[in-house]
Each structure stands twice: as C-alpha cells, then as structure tokens.
C-alpha positions in Angstrom: 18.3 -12.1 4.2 16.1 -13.9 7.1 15.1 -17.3 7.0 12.4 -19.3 9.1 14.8 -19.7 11.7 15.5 -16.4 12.5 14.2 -14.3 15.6 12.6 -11.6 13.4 10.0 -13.9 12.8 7.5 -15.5 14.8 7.7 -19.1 15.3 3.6 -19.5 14.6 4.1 -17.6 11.2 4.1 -19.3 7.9 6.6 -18.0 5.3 7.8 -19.7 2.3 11.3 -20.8 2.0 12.1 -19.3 -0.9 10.8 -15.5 0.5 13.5 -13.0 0.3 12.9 -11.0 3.7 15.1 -7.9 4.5 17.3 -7.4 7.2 15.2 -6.0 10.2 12.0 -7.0 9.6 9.6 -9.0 12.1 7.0 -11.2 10.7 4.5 -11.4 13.8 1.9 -14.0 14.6 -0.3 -15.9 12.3 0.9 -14.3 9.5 1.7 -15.6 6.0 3.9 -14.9 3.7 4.1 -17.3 0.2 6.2 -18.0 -2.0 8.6 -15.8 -3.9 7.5 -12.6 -2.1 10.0 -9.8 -2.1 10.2 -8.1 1.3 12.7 -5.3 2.1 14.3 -4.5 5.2 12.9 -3.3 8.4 9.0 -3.9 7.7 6.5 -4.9 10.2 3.8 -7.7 8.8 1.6 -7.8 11.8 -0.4 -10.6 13.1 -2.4 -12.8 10.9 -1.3 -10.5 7.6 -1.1 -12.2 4.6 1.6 -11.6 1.6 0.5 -13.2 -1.7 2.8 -15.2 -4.0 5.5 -12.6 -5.6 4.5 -9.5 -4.0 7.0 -6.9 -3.9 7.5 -5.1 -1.1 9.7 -1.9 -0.6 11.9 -1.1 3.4 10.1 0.4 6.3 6.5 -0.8 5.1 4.2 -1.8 8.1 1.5 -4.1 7.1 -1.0 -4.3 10.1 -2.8 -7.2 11.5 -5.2 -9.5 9.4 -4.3 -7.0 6.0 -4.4 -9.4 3.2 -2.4 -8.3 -0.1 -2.9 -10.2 -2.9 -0.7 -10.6 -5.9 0.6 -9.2 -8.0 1.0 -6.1 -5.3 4.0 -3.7 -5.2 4.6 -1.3 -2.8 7.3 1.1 -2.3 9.1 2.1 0.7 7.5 3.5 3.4 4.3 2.5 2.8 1.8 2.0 5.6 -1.2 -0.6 5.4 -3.9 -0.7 7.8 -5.6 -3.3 9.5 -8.3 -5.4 7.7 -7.0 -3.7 4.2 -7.5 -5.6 1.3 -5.8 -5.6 -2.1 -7.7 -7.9 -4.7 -6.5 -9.4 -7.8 -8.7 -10.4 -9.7 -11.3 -7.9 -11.9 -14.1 -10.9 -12.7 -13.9 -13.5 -10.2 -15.9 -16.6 -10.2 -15.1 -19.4 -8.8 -16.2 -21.3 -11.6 -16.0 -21.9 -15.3 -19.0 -20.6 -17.5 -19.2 -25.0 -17.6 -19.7 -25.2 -14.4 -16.4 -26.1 -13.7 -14.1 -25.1 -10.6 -11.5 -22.9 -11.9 -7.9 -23.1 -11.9 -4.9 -20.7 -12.0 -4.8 -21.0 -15.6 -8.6 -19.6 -15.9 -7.8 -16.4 -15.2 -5.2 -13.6 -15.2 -4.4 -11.5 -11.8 -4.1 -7.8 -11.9 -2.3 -5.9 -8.9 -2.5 -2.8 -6.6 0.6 -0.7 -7.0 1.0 1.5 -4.1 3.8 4.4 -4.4 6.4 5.6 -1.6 4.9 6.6 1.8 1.2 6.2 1.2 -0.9 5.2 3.5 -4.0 3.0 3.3 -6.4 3.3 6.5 -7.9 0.3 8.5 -10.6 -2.0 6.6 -10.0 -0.5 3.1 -10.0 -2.3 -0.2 -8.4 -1.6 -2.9 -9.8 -2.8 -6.2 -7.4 -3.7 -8.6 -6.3 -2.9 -10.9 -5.5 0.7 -9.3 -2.3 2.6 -8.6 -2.5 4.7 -5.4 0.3 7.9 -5.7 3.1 8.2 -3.2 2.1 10.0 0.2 -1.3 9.8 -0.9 -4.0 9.1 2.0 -7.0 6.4 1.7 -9.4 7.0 4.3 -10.1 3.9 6.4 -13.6 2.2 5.2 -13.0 3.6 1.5 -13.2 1.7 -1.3 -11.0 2.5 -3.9 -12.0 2.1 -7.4 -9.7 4.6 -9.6 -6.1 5.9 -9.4 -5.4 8.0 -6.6 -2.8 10.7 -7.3 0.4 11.8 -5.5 -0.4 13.6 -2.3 -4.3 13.2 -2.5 -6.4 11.8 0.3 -9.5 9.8 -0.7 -12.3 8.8 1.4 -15.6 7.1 0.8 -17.3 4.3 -1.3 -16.2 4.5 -4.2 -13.4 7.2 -2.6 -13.4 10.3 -4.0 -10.7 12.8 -3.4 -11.8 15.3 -0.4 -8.1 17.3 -0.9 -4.1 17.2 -0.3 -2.0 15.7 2.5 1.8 15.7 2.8 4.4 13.6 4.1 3.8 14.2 7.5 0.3 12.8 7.0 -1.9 16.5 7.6 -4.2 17.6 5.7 -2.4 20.6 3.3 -3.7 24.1 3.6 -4.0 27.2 1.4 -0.5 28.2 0.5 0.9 32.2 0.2 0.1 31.9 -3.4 -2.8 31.0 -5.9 -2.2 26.8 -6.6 -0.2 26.6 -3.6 -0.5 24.5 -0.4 1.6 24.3 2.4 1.9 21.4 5.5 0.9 23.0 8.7 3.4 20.6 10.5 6.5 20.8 8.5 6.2 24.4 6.3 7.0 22.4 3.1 5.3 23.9 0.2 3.6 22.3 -2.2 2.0 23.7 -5.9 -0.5 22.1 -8.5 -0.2 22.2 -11.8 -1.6 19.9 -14.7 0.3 16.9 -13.9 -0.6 16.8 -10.1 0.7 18.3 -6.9 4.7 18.6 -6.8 6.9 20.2 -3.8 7.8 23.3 -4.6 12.2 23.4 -4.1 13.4 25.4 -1.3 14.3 28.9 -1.7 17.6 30.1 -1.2 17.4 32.6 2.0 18.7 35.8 1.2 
C-alpha cells in the first residue's frame, strides 16, 4: 500500500493517513481522499476529485477531475467516473434540525451509490442515491439518475431513462442474428435478454 509520501501521489493532494491506496495508483492535484477509504490498485483520482470517508473502491477505476463521491460509495473494478460526477448520500438533506438546529452526523443516516464492474458514468452526472448502476452499464453525461440502472444499459436524460444496450467495449449493441439477441459491432460478442436482464451469450464451439 502507498502512503503520503509516495510518488503516486501528488504532493498538493490531501489523503488521510489511514487510506488504504493500491499499488499503482496516482492521486493527482487537489484532490482528496478521507479517511478509511479503500482504493485498489492502479486507479487514477484526477485533479480536485474527492473520495468520501470509507468509500470502497475496486483496481483500474479512473475518477476524473473535480468528481466528488460521497459515502458510502462502492465501486467495482474498472469503473470509469467522469468529470463533475456526483454521487450523493443523503435522500432528505437539510442542513438543519426541524428545531432549527444545525445538524450533526448523528441527524441523519447516509445511503450510497453502488456502481458494478466496468460501468461508466459520463461528465457532470449525478447519481441520486440510493441507486445501483449495473456493470458495463452507460450513464449519459448530464443525466440524472434516479432508479437502478441494469447491466449493459445506457441511460441518458433527466431523470435517465434507458435509450438501449452497450457492451464492454462501450458501443452501442445492435440487432443480433436472432429474436432477443444483440451483438457489439466492435468486438462480435453476443449478447441475449431474457427476464432477468441482458447476459453474454457463451461462445460456440467452432465446428
């Protein structure tokens, strides 16, 4: 694990002490990262990003510049996080006590954004919480998410509403050879729906 002093991160950022930060990964400018957090290795936390108290965090994430993730967060592996995103925590804030009273982090209870393996969440998005956003699934930059987002979907708009499939590669799916199947245009993987969601459909043996 990193600490303050190593060269993965920037001498202008702040991260807590007690952060466990994987091998690999660069914290870069500005950016904070409190206390307890759970990083893995080789992730990005770009300039001015900040990385609430015990967010978990799977390898190969890159959080761009001035994202702000708020706990209770986890994220997978892979997963990508635009600039500007937002991840709130909290599903009735106030900043005070029906008393008028300023409140404290005993006057309320945080809820999280979970996102799964290599999704991707597009510049300026927020993410209300709680919500869990599916692995390779697609948020349009500027949406505002409000619901789960399955597996594989891409969602756009306020509140985001699903506009169809992507796959890992990050394309748009298109019509597959048969009736409930898609394929990626980039990588040929194929791709069915059923009730549960969208699945990959195994490879079959040549022959």
């Amino acid at each position: 694990m990193l600490s303050n002093r190593d060269s993965g991160i920037n001498a202008t950022a702040d991260v807590a002490e007690n952060a466990s930060i994987g091998h690999g990964t660069l914290i870069w400018h500005l950016a904070q990262v409190r206390e307890d957090t759970e990083i893995g290795a080789n992730c990005i936390i770009g300039r001015g990003a900040y990385i609430g108290p015990g967010v978990r965090m799977g390898e190969n994430c890159k959080i761009q510049n001035h994202a702000l993730v708020y706990e209770p967060a986890v994220l997978g592996n892979g997963v990508f996080v635009g600039p500007a995103v937002v991840f709130t925590n909290d599903t009735y804030p106030r900043a005070v006590n029906p008393d008028g009273s300023l409140k404290s982090a005993e006057d309320w209870h945080p809820v999280g954004v979970e996102v799964g393996d290599g999704a991707a969440i597009g510049a300026r998005a927020v993410c209300i919480a709680p919500v869990r956003i599916g692995s390779w699934a697609t948020v349009a930059a500027g949406a505002v998410v409000t619901r789960d987002v399955p597996a594989y979907a891409v969602v756009a708009g306020v509140p985001a509403r699903q506009l169809g499939w992507v796959g890992p590669a990050g394309h748009p799916l298109v019509p597959g050879p048969a009736e409930g199947e898609f394929s990626c245009p980039v990588t040929g993987e194929l791709f069915r729906l059923e009730e549960d969601g969208l699945s990959p459909v195994p490879s079959r043996p040549a022959g």
